[in-house]
C-alpha positions in Angstrom: 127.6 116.4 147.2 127.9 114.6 150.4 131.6 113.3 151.3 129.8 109.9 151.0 129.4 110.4 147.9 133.3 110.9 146.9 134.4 107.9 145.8 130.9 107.5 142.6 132.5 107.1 139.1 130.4 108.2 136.4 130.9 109.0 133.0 131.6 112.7 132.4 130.8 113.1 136.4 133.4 115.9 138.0 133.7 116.6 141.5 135.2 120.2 142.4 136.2 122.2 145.5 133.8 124.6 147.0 135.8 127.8 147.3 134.5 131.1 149.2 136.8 134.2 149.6 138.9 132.3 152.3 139.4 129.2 150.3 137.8 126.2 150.9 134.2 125.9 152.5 131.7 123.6 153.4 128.5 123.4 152.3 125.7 122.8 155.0 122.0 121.5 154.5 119.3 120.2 156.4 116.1 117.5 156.7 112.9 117.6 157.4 110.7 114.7 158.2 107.1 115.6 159.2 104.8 113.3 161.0 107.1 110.3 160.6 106.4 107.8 163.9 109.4 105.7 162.8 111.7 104.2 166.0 114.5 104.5 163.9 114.1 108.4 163.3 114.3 109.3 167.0 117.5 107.4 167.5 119.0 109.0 164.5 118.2 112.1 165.4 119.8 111.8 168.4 122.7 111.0 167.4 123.0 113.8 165.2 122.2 116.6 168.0 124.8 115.0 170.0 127.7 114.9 167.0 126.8 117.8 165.4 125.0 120.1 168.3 123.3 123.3 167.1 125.7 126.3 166.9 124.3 129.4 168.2 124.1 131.1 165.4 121.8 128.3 163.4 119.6 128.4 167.1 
């Protein structure tokens, strides 16, 4: 679940802690977005290589 996602209140809903063997982790995916001409998309995706630039192990 995304942190945005931390304060939803369902019925029966339970968030829990992502553990590996060094205790807590985080928990990365991605997006794909394939022929989308959208102004919006460029900008957004440059602000997240420039907050969250590639590592290089992902490159």
């Amino acid at each position: 679940m995304t942190e945005s996602c931390i304060g939803a209140n369902y019925t029966g809903l339970v968030f829990r802690v992502a553990h590996g063997d060094t205790g807590e982790i985080r928990i990365g995916y991605s997006a794909h977005w394939q022929e989308n001409d959208n102004p919006a998309l460029a900008g957004f995706l440059k602000l997240l290589g420039e907050r969250y630039p590639l590592s290089l192990k992902a490159a």
